[in-house]
C-alpha positions in Angstrom: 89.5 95.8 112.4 87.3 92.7 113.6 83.6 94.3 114.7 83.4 93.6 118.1 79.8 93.0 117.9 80.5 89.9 115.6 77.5 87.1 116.7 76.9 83.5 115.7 73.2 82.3 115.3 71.0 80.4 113.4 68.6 81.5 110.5 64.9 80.3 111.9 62.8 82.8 109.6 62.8 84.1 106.4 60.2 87.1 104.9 60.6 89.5 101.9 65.1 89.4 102.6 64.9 89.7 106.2 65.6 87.0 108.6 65.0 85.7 111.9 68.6 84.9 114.0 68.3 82.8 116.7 71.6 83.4 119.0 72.1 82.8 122.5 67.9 82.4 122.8 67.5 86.0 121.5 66.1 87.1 117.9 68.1 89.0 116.2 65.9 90.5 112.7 68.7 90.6 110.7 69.2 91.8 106.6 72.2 89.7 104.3 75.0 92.2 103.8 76.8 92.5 100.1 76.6 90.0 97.8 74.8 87.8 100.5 71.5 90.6 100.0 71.8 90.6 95.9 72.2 86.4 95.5 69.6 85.8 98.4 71.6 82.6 99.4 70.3 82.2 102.6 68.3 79.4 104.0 66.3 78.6 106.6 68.6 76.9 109.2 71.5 78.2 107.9 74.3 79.0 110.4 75.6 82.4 110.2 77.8 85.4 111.6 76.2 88.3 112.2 77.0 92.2 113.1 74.4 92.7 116.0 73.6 96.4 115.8 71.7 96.3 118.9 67.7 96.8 119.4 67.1 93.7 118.1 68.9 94.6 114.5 71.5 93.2 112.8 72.7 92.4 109.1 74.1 88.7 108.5 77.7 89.0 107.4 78.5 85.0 106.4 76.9 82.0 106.3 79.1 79.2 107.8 79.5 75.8 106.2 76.5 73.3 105.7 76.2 70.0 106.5 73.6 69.5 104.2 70.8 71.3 102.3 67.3 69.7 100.8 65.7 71.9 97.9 61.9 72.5 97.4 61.5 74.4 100.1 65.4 75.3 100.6 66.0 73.9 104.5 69.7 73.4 105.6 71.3 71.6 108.8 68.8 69.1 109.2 69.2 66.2 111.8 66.6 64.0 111.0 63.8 64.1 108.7 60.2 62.1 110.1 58.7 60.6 106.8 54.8 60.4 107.4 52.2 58.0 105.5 49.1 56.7 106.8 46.6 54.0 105.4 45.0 57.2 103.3 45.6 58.7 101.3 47.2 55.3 99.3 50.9 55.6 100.3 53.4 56.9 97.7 56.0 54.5 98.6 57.7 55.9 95.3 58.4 59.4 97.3 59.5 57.2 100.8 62.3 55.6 98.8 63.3 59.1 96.9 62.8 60.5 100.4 65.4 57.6 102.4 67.9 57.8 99.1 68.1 61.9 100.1 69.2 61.5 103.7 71.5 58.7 102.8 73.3 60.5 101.0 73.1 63.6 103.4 73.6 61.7 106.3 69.8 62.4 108.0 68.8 60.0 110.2 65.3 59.0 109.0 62.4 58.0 110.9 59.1 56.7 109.3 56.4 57.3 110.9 52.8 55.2 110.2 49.8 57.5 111.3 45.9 56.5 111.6 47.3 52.8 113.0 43.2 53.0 113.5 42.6 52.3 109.6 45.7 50.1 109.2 45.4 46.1 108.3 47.8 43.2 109.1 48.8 43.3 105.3 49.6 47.0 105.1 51.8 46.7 108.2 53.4 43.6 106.5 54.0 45.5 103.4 55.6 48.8 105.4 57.7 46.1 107.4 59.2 43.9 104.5 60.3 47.5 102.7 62.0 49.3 105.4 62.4 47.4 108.5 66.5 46.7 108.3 66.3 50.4 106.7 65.0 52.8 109.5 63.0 53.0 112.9 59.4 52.4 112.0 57.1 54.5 114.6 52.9 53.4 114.6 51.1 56.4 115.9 47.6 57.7 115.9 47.6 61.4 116.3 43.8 61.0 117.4 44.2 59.3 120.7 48.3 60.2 121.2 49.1 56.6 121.0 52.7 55.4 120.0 53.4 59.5 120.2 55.7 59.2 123.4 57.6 56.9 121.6 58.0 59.0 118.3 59.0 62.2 121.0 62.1 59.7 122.3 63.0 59.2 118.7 62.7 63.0 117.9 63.9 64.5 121.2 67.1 66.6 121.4 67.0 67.1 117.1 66.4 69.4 114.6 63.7 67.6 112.2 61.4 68.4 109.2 58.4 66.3 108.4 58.2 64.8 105.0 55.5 62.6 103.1 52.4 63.3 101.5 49.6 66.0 102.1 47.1 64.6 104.6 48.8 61.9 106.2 48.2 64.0 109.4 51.7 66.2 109.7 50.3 69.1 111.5 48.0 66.6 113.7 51.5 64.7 115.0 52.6 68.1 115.8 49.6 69.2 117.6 49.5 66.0 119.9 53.5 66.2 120.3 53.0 70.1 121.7 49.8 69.6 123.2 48.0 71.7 121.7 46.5 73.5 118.3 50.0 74.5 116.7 49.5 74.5 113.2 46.7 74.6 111.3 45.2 71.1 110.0 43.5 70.7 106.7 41.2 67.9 106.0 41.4 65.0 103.3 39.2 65.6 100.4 36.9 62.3 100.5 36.2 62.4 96.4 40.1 61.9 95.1 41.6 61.3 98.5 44.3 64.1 97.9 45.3 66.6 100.6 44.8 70.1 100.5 48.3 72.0 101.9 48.0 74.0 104.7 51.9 74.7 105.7 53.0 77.6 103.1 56.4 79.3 104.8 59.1 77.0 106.4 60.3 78.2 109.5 62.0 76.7 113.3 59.7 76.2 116.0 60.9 75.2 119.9 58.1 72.0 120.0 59.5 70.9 123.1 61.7 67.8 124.3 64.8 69.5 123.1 63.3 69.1 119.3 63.5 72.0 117.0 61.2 71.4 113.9 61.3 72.8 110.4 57.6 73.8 109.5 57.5 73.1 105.6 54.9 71.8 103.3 55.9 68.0 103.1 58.2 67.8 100.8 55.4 66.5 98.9 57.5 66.6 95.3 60.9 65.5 95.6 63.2 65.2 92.4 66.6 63.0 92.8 68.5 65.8 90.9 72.1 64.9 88.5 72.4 61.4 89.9 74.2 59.0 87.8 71.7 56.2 87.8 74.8 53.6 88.3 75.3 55.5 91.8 71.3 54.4 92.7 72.0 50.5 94.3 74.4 52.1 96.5 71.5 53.9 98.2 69.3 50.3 98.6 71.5 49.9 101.3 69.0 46.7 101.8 70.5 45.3 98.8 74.2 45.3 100.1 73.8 41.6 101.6 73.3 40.1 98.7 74.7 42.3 96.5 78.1 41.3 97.6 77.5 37.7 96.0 76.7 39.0 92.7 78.5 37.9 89.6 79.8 40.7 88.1 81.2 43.8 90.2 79.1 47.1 89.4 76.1 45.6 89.1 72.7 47.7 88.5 70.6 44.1 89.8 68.7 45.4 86.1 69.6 41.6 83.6 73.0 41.3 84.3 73.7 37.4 84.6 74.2 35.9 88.2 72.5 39.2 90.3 72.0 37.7 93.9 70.2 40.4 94.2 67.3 39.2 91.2 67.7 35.7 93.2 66.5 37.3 96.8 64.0 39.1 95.1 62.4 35.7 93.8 63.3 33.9 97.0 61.0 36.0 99.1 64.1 37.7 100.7 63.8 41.3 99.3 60.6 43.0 98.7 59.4 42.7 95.4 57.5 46.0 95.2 60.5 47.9 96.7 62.8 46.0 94.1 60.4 47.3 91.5 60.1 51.1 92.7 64.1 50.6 92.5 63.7 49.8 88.8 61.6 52.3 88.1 63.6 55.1 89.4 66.9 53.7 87.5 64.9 54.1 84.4 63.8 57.4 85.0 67.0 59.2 86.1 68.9 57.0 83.2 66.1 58.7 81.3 67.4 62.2 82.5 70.9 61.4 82.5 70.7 60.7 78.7 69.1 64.3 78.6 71.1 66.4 81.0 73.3 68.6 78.4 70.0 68.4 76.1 
């Protein structure tokens, strides 16, 4: 017989095997049942069906199908994902790209977000701009004063989004000035190696306001491109597919194949260099590990 008392919510906390269901703007604490208990497969913004035992108990019974899922920390569902840098710490440009092939190919909508606009130059702006400009919405911020905030809350309004980037590119400051006030806790950029110390150690939904719904997590601060065939990366330059059309030879990795009119924008000023050469770099690091994988 079908338990009458059969719920749908959405995982928004996890401690120690117990989980926080949001359903119908009611928490629900709520255990996995079965095999869902022993494997632990459950992840923060999972959808689920629940038995609702009443009290404020219950025991999760399925989870229902994902639209996506991002690993390290495990968050599922996402709608967009805000990718942070600032003018320091240096930008790791390297982890934007990783970060822009992962919600390509999860369908998120990305939005990258330039904080401490106080400390950027005319040539750092250039160099964000040639990079990703066709690629995403760009949003200039300073989470000191609020400016350029209103316009990042339009962008983020009515979602459910993570923040991504580095340690101390001011995450937990955008969120403050978003809500209004002191949220999360901030942590301050260490002036001697100009790395930041995390602050954000459990992932869980907040209500920020504006209709958006935001995964707390640390950053994604490491991010692996895991079992991609390095032939599949150009198709994830989606800034490539202009010129990549007039290449010689079909399947092209724009690597020394003959006749790449994707080389020829690069040396015309067309493509950015430095983007061109992170792409190079990560082809020869997951061929690297594709060479390896049954090693």
């Amino acid at each position: 017989m079908k338990d009458k008392n059969l719920r749908k919510g959405q995982v928004i906390k996890g401690v120690g095997g117990s989980y926080n269901v949001l359903a119908d703007g009611e928490v629900i604490l709520c255990n996995g049942r079965g095999k869902l208990r022993l494997d632990g497969d459950i992840f923060i913004g999972d959808y689920v069906e629940f038995v609702d035992f009443g009290k404020g108990k219950g025991a999760i019974e399925k989870i229902l199908p994902r639209k996506n899922k991002i690993t390290r920390p495990y968050i599922t569902n996402i709608d967009m994902i805000v990718i942070c840098i600032a003018p320091s710490p240096r930008p790791d440009f390297y982890l934007v790209d990783k970060l822009l092939i992962n919600c390509i190919k999860q369908n998120i909508t990305p939005i990258l977000c330039v904080n401490k606009i106080d400390l950027m130059d005319d040539d750092f702006k250039h160099n964000v701009e040639v990079s990703y400009d066709n690629l995403c919405d760009i949003c200039y911020v300073c989470s000191l004063t609020g400016e350029g905030i209103d316009k990042l809350i339009g962008l983020m309004s009515n979602n459910y989004v993570s923040m991504a980037g580095q340690s101390a590119t001011g995450k937990s400051s955008i969120i403050n000035c978003i809500v209004g006030r002191q949220m999360l806790e901030t942590g301050e950029l260490s002036r001697k190696i100009e790395r930041g110390r995390h602050t954000t150690r459990n992932v869980e939904i907040f209500d920020i306001g504006h209709g958006i719904r935001l995964a707390d997590t640390c950053g994604f601060s490491v991010l692996e491109l895991e079992n991609m065939n390095p032939n599949d990366l150009s198709t994830y330059f989606t800034d490539f597919d202009e010129f990549a059309c007039n290449c010689k030879f079909n399947g092209c990795n724009h690597l020394v194949e003959p006749g790449c009119a994707v080389k020829c924008a690069v040396e015309q000023g067309k493509l950015s260099k430095d983007r061109y050469d992170r792409y190079v770099a990560l082809y020869n690091d997951l061929m690297e590990k594709w060479r390896k994988r049954y090693d």
